[in-house]
Every structure is written in structure tokens, then in C-alpha cells.
C-alpha positions, 0 to 999 in steps of 0.5 A: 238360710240366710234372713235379709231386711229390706228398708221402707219403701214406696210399697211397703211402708214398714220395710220385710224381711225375707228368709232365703234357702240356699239351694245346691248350685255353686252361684247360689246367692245365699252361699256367695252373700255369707262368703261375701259377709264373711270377708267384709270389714265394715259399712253397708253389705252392698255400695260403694266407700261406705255408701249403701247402693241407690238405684242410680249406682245400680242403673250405672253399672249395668249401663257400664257392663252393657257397654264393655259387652257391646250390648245394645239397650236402655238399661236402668235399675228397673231392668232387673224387675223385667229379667226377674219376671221374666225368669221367675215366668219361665221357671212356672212361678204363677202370677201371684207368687212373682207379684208377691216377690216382685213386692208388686202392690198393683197389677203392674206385673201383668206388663213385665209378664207379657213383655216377657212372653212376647220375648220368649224365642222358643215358645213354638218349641215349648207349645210340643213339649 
């Protein structure tokens, strides 16, 4: 298990904590944290020269990444609440259970959980099985 603090923020004004199972895949996210923990010699977990990661540095790395796989698209940090959804969508989470871990307060997700069904391609396919 892996327990993880997140700081204040405009949902939720006193910060979480979250505790994390690892699960049996070799990218588990908990696994590859403690490796990661293990080796890191000092500062924040994740950032750049001592400096903890802002949503900024986020957005421009994926801007980078798209560019270097010649991906079409305008991605910011806010682009991975969208792929989260969409992935947590397609594995069966209910709305409830990805609002709670999307730390939704409102009923903004109902968005990001339409955008993510208009763009499911096999929804034909999945309809038979």
C-alpha cells in the first residue's frame, strides 16, 4: 500500500489522503512510486530542480510529448481528468465512484463522461456482448 497526501486545493480546502493498492501489473503506479522513492535523493516526489510540479509544467509536457508523436490536439493538465474518466468509464466505475475519485464536487463530470462515451469507437461491438 502505498499512502499518498494531497495539499489543499479549490475542492477541498483541507487537502486527503488516499491509500493505494498495488495491483499485479508490472506499470503498477504504486510499485513504480516506491522504486521511484527509493532512489530520489531529495525535494518534492515529483518536479523539476527542487520545484514540486504546477499544472503548467504538466500541460507542457504533454504539449511536448504530442509534438514529438506528431499528435494532433490541444492538451493541458485538464487532459488528463478527461482520459481518467473516460478510462475509469470503460473499466465499469459508476458515476459516483469516478466523481469521488476525480474529487468532483459538482456535477461537472457528467461532461467528461459524456465526451467520453460519444468517443468510445466500438460501442456497436460492446452493445453484443
Amino acid at each position: 500500500w502505498l499512502s499518498v497526501r494531497f495539499k489543499r486545493k479549490k475542492t477541498k480546502k483541507h487537502g486527503r489522503s488516499v491509500m493505494l493498492k498495488p495491483c499485479n501489473n508490472q506499470s503498477c503506479p504504486v510499485k513504480l512510486v516506491k522504486q521511484w522513492l527509493r532512489h530520489r535523493t531529495s525535494g518534492p516526489c515529483f518536479g523539476f530542480s527542487g520545484k514540486e510540479f504546477v499544472s503548467k509544467d504538466i500541460t507542457r509536457i504533454l504539449r511536448v510529448r504530442a509534438k514529438q508523436f506528431n499528435v494532433d490536439g490541444n492538451f493541458s493538465s485538464h487532459s488528463l481528468r478527461i482520459g481518467g474518466a473516460s478510462a475509469l468509464t470503460f473499466a465499469g466505475y459508476t458515476r459516483e465512484q469516478i466523481q469521488a475519485l476525480g474529487d468532483w464536487s459538482s456535477d461537472a463530470v457528467d461532461r467528461y463522461l459524456r465526451e467520453a462515451i460519444d468517443f468510445h469507437k466500438n460501442v456497436s461491438d460492446d452493445l453484443f456482448k
